[in-house]
N, C-alpha and C positions, 0 to 999 in steps of 0.2 A: 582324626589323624589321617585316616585315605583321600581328605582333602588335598592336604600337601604331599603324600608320600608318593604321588606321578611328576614330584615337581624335581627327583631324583632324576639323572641319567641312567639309562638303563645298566646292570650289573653292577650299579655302587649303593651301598647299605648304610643307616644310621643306627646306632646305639650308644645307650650310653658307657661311660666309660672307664675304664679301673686305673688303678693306680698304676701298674704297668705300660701304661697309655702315654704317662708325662714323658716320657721323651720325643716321644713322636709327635706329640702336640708343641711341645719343645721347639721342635722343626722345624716343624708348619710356619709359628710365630714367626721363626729364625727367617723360615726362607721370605715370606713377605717385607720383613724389617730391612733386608739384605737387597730385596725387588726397589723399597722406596727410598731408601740410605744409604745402601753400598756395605754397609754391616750391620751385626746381629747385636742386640746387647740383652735381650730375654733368657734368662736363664730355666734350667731344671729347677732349679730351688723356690723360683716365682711361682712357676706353675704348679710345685706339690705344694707350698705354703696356700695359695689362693684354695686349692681344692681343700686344704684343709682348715678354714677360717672356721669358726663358731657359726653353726647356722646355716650352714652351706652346705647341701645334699647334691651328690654325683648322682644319687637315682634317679633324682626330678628337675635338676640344673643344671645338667652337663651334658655334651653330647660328644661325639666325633663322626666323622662321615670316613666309610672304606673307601677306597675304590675295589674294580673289579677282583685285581691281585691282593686284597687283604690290607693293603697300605691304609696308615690315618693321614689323608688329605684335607682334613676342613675340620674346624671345631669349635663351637660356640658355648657360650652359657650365660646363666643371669644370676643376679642377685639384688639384694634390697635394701632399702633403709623404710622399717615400720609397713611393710608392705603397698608404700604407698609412690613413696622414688625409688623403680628399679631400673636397675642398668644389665644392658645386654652389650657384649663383647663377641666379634668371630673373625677368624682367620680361616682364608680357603688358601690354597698353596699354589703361588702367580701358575704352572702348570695345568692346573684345573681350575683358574678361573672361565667365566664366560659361557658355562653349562648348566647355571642354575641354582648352582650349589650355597650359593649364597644368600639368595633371594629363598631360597627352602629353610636354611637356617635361620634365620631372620623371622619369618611366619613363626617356627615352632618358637624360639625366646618368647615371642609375641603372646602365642597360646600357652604360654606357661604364665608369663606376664600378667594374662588376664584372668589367671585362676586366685592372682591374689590379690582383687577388688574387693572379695568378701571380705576380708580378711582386713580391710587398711579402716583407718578410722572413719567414724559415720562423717558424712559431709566433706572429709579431706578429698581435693583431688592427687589424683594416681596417675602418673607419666611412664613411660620408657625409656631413658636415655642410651644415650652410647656417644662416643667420640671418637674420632677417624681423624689422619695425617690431610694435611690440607692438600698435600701432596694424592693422595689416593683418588682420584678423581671417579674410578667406578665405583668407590662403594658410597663416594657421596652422593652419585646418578641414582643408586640402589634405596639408598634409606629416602631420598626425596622421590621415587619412584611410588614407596609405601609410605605416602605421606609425612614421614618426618622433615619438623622444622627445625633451620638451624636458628638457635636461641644463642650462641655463644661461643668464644674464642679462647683459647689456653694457648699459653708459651712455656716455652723451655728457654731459658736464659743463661750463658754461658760466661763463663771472665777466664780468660787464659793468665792465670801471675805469673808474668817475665820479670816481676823484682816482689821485694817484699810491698803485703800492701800499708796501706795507712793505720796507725795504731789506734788503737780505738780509744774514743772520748765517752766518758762514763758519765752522766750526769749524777750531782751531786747527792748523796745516801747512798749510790746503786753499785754492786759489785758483780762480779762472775765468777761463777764456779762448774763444776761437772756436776753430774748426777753420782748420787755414793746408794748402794743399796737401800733400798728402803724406803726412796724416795718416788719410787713409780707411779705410784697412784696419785701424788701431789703434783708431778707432771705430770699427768694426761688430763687431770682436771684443770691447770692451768692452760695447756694447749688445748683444751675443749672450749674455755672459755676467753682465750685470744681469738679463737676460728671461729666464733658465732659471726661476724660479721663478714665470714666470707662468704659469696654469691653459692648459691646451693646449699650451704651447709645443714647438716638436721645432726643430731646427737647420736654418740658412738656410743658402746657398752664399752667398759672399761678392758674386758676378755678378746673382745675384737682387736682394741686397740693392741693391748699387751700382744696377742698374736703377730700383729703385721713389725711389731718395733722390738721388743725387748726380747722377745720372745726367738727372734731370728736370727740364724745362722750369720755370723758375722758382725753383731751387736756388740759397739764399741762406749760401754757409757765414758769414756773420756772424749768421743766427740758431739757429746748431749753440753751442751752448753745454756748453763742457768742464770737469768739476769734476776740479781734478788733487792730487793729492798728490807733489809732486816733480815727476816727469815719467811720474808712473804716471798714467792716466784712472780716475776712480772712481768719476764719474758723468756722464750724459749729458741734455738736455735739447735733440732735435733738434727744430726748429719749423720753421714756414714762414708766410709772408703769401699766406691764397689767398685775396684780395683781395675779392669778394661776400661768402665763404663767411667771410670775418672770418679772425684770430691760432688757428692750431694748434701745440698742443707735440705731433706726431707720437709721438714715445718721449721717453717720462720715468723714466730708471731708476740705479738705485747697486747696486755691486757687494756684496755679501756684506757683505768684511770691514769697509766701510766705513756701511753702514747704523746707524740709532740712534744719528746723530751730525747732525742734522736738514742733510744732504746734499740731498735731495730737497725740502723746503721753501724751502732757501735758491736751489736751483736754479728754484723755481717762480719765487720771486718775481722773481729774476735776468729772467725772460723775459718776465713781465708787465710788468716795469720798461722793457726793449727797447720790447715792443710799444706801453705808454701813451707812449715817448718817439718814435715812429714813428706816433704819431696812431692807433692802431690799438684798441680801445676794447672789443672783444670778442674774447675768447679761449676755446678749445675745447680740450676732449681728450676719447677714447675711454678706456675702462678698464673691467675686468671686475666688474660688482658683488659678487662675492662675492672680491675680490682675497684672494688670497693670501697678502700681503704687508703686508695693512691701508693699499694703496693709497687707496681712498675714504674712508679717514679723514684721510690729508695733504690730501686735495683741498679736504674740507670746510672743512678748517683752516685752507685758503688763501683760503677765502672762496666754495669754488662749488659749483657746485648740477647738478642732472641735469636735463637740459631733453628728454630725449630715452630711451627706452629699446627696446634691440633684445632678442629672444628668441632662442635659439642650441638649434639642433636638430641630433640624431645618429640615423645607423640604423645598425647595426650589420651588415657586411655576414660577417665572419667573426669568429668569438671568438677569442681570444687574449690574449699581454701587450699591454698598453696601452701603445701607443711615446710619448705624449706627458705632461707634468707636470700629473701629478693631486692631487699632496699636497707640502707642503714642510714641513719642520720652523725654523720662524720662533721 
């Protein structure tokens, strides 16, 4: 640790962080989102739900930086899939960038990062990631500073509905419905098993998942939208109303056998049809640009566009087989 801990300005302190903290880390987010957008859309709720995922220790995974007055100016953390893909996250607050505080964050993820090699399966290799606004230009100088490569591209894609959109076409056996209690587990195993073929992906715990979606503050299962065939699920379109931040279709995916039968299209429009009938007028989703799946080609087709681009960075912390999906045969 006294490796990095010169790498501090003088009179500002790191520890880790308590729950009392999420506002102020809140902030932080806030004030950067605000530095590269013009506004904020990270919430309080984000921040105590992430510190409280299954698996996710504040003692060993979290951090915050004072400054001299006591303030939380900077704050980073990591986490894992199988100890083998982790991702590291940090915001310094634009007022106190440019003093280091960033680059000191960054080392410690890293030295935590690397305490869990032992830990990842024999022979798997084990990466670092993180992902930065395309827009943010010093913390992409920073992460390729410490060698990180950039491996990859994500978009945010938007459709503003100024009329209703197009009704959806069903192919033939297939219908839609919402989620009814009970059904949780048969949708996250269906949406585990539409996302195997996207870029990165490796397998979630079913507690993980239930935490980030059902489990959350404002969980609408009337905008969980299920494409069945029978009483099989074959596609999913899980959304939500976050209300500033406008209509999000969270996961948008079809299984295998049932893709190239415009499942995914019909589903889209299914959920912009909700949202224009809920006053809702702006609609968002994440997706990888270079999908695998020829995802950004339904998107376009549905009318939307990329309003937003992140860059997606990896270091490689030990070589090996690469545990997550790099290639698929479509």
């Amino acid at each position: 640790m006294n490796m990095i801990t010169t790498l501090l300005p003088r009179g500002f302190a790191v520890r880790t962080p308590t729950m009392g903290d999420a506002e102020a880390v809140t902030n932080v987010i806030s004030a950067d989102e605000v530095a590269l957008y013009g506004k904020s859309e990270t919430t309080l709720e984000e921040v105590l739900t992430y510190w409280q995922e299954p698996g996710f220790s504040m003692a060993t995974d979290a951090w915050v930086v004072l400054s001299p007055e006591g303030q939380v100016v900077a704050a980073a953390s990591v986490d894992h899939r199988e100890h083998s893909r982790l991702f590291t996250s940090g915001d310094v607050h634009p007022e106190y960038r440019g003093r280091g505080i960033g680059t000191y964050l960054l080392r410690l993820t890293e030295m935590r990062a690397l305490e869990h090699i032992p830990l990842a399966p024999q022979g798997v290799r084990v990466t670092l990631n993180t992902s930065v606004s395309n827009l943010d230009a010093g913390s992409q100088r920073l992460l390729e500073k410490q060698d990180f490569k950039l491996v990859r591209q994500s978009w945010r894609m938007a459709i503003e509905l100024n009329g209703a959109p197009p009704t959806a076409q069903w192919a033939d056996g297939i219908t839609v419905r919402t989620m009814a209690p009970g059904m949780e587990r048969a949708v996250f195993e269906a949406d585990q098993d539409a996302f195997q073929d996207h870029w990165g992906f490796m397998p979630r715990e079913f507690e993980e998942w239930e935490h980030w979606t059902v489990k959350r503050e404002g969980f609408d299962p009337s905008l969980w939208f299920l494409a069945m065939d029978g009483d099989e699920i074959v596609g999913v379109s899980l959304c939500k109303d976050e209300k500033e931040s406008g209509g999000w279709v969270h996961d948008l995916g079809v299984r295998r056998p049932w893709r190239r039968k415009s499942v995914g299209l019909a589903l889209l429009y299914h959920s912009f049809a909700e949202f224009y009938r809920r006053g809702i007028h702006n609609v968002y989703l994440g997706v990888d640009a270079q999908s695998l799946t020829g995802a950004t080609r339904l998107y376009e087709r549905a009318g939307m566009h990329v309003v937003r681009q992140y860059n997606n960075y990896e270091k490689e912390l030990r070589a090996g087989k690469e545990p997550s999906t790099q290639s698929v045969d479509v």
